[in-house]
Each structure stands twice: as C-alpha cells, then as structure tokens.
N, C-alpha and C positions, 0 to 999 in steps of 0.2 A: 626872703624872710619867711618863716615857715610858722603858721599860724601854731598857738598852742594844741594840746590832742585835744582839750576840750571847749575849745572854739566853736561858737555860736555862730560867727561870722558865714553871710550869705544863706543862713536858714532862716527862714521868714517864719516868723510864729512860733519860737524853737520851745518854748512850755509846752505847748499845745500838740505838737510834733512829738514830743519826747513822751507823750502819754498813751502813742501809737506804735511807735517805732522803737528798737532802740538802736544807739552810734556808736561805732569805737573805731578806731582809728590805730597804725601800726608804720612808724616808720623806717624809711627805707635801708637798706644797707648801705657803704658807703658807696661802691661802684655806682651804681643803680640812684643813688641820691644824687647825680648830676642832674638827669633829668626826669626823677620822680620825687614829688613834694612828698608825698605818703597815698598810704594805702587805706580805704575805709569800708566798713562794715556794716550793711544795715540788714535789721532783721526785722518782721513783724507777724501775728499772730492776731487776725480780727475777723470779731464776728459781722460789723458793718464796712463797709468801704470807708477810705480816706484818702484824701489828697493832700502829698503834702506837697510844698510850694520852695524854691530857694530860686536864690538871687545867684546867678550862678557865678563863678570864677574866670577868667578869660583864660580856660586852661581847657584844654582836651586832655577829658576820660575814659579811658578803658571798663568797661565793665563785663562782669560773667554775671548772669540771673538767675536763678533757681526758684518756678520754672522762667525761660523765656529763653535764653543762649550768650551768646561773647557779641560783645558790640566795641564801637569807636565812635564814641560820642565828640560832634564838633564843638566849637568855642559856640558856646547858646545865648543869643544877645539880646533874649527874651525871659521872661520871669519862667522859669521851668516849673513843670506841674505831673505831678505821678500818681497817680491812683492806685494806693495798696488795696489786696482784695485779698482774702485768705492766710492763707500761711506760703512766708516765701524770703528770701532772704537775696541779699546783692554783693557779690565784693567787687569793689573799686580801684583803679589806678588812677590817682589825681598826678598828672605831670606835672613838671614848674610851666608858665606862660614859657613857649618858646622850645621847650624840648621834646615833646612828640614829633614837629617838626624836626630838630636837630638828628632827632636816631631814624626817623624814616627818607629827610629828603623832600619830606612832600610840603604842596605849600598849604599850610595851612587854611589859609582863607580860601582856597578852590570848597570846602567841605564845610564852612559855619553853618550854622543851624541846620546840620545833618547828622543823622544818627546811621554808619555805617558797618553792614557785617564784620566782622572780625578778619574776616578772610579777604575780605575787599581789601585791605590793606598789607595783611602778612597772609602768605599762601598757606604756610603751615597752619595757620589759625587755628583749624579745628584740631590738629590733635593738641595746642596746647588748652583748649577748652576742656578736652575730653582729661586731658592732664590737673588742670583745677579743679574740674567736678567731682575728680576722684579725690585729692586730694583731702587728708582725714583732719587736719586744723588751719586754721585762717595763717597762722605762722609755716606750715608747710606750703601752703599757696604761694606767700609772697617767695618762696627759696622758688619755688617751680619758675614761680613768675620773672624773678631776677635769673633764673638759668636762663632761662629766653631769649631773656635783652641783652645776656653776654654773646647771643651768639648775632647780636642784633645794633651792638654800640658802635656808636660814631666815634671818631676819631677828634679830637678838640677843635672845635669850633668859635674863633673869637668872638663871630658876629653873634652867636647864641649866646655867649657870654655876656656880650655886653649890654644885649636883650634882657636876660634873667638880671641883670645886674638894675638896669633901668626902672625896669618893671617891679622889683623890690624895695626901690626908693619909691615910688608912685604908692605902694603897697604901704609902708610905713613912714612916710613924711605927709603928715596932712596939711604942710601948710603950701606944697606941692599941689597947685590948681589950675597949672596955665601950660600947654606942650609948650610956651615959647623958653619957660624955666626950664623946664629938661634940656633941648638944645643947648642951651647956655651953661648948665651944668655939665655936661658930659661934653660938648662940640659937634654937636652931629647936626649937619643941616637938617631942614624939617623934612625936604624928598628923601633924603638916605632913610630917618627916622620911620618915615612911612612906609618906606618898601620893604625895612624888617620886620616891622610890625605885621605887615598884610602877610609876609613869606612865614613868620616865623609863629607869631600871636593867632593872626588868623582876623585881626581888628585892628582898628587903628588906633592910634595912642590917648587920641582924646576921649576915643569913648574908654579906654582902660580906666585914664583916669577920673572918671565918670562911675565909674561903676564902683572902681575904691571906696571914692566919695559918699554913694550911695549906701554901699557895704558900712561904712562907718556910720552912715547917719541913722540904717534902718538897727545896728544893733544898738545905738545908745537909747532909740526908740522902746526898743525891748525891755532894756535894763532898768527902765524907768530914770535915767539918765539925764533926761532932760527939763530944763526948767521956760525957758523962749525956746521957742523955735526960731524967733529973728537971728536970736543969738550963735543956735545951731546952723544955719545957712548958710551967716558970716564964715564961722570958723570951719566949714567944707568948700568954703572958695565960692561960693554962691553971690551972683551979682545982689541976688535979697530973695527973701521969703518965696517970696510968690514963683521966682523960678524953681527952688527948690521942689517947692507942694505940689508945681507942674509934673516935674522931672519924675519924682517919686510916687507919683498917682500913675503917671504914664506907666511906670519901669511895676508897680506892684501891685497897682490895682485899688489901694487904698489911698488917702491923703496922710500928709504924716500925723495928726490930731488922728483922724483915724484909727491908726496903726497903733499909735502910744494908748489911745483905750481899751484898745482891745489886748493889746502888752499887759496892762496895767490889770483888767478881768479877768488873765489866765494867769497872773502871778498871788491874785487872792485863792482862786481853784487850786493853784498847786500847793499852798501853802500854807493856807489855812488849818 
C-alpha cells in the first residue's frame, strides 16, 4: 500500500517540520515500482539549525545529499533525528519493506541501524552518484536512478512477494495487532515468518507491526484527531493506555498528551 504523495505519516511534528523544510515526493515507474515505494525530496534553506525528527518506516533508503554523498540507510528502529544547517537539499529512494533486499541478495538485518557508503553495497556507486549530482531535475534523477536498478533487477521472487504482500496488510489493516493473526491469515509458521522478516525486513514482524501501530497513533496525534486516548489504545491493539503512553514515550520521546499539545500549538502557529 503506498502512502498518499502527501502523507504525514512517520513525520513527527509535520507543521512544525514544514516551516523548515520542504517535501515532495515522486513515484516510481513501473519496473522500478516492484521494489521502490517512491522517491522523496527534501530541501531547506536556514539561518538557525533544526532538527527534524521521523518515526521511521521499516524500509531501507537510498539517499544522495548535497552537501554530504550517496548513502544505504538500514531499517532505523529508533526515532531518527537530522539536523539541518544551511542550505542543502536530499533526494531519496524509499524501497517497499522487503525489496532492497530482494535486488541486492543481502540480508537485511546484517545492516539495521546502519548508515552505509553507497559503494559498500553496489561497486559502481560512485559513478552513479556523480550521475545524480549532475543530473539537472529531480524527474531526471529518478530515470538515472531506475537505469541503475535495470542493470541491477532481480528476477521474481515469491518470498519477497509475500513479504511486501504481508507487510501491506500490517500497513493498512489496523485492526491487525497480534503476529499470531498474520500466521493464520496467510499460513506461514511463526519460524518461517521470522526468517523472512530478519533476511528480508531486516526486523521482526512484531515490531513492524508495532511501528504501524505507532505510525497511526502519532499521526492522529497530529491531526488533532483524537478525543480518549483509552479509546485510541484500544483501537491500535494496545492491551490499555498505559502500555501505549509507555511504548510511544519510549519510541518518541514525548508521552501522547504530550505530543497532542504540542500538535495542537503548532496548528494555531500555522494557521492562524
């Protein structure tokens, strides 16, 4: 399931963020859309520093920086945090969960919370860096970028399949809260489920969907959305409140009351 282009989801603070930075997003062609969800954009231009913050996706990204270089960002199982400084701008390859793996081979989870050279992984790297940095608009990047991975595609892969396939439901079924429901929906024992996950995710199933969970809870936080939090809990599969406020302090830093006031102050600033 492929989040809308202007999708808030996994940006923590997204008013706040957007008065820093800005987002666009550009998706993939079809070849390339096996195992690229889309391509994103961020630009910014400041005269103080800033951090901004996202809850991340259990997907490995590709990124070119300008300045900084081409990176392989791992599946990051921690609240990510970037400090913009100047003028500088980032284009992005967000894969589907499951497909950086599937075109490279590699396992996944050897590389979670690692941010590695470009080159560490594909030899050519640098010249296709030097190929994007030339490149004179974001829509000629991504052709540069899909030349790449034609010379770089896998051949059909069920198990990745049924992976992106799984991980889609976790993604859009919220009332999806237990891996024993997944098993049971699709037939896959829980060892099989776990060894795609680690080869292919790069994380195990439960915290994926864990992170969904969260994903949905911190942006209805945003949206002003919410009325109980008991109520929000329940309907993200949460045993009660109190686990959730744990989970979501832990994962962001904030408590959810927190997080909804400070939502709630940066939607009078933006729009007043």
């Amino acid at each position: 399931m492929t989040q809308p282009a202007d999708s808030e989801k996994g940006i923590l603070h997204p008013r706040e963020q957007a008065r820093h930075r800005s987002l666009n997003r550009l998706a993939p062609g079809p070849e390339a859309g096996r195992f690229v969800e889309w391509y994103w954009i961020v630009e910014w231009d400041l005269d103080e520093p800033y951090t901004a913050e996202v809850l991340p996706f259990p997907a490995v990204n590709v990124t070119f920086e300008q300045p900084g270089g081409a990176f392989v960002n791992g599946v990051c199982t921690r609240k990510f945090e970037r400090e913009l400084r100047g003028r500088g701008r980032a284009f992005g390859v967000k894969f589907w969960a499951g497909g950086f793996g599937a075109i490279t081979g590699l396992d996944v989870g050897s590389f979670r919370d690692e941010v590695l050279p470009l080159t560490a992984v594909f030899p050519d790297g640098d010249r296709l860096a030097d190929l994007m940095f030339e490149a004179e608009s974001d829509v000629r990047r991504r052709a540069v970028f899909e030349a790449f991975l034609r010379d770089h595609l896998a051949p059909p892969d069920p198990s990745y399949e049924l992976v992106r396939e799984i991980v889609s439901t976790m993604a859009a079924d919220r009332s999806v809260a237990r891996v024993d429901e997944i098993t049971e929906r699709f037939g896959v024992p829980i060892r099989t489920l776990q060894r795609l996950f680690r080869r292919y995710v790069g994380v195990g199933p439960k915290w994926v969907l864990r992170r969904y969970r969260l994903h949905d809870g911190a942006e209805l936080l945003a949206q002003g959305e919410v009325a109980e939090l008991a109520e929000l809990s329940a309907s993200l599969g949460y045993f009660d409140q109190a686990h959730f406020s744990k989970e979501f302090k832990q994962q962001i830093g904030l408590t959810p009351a927190e997080y909804a006031a400070r939502a709630a102050a940066e939607r009078q600033i933006t729009y007043r």
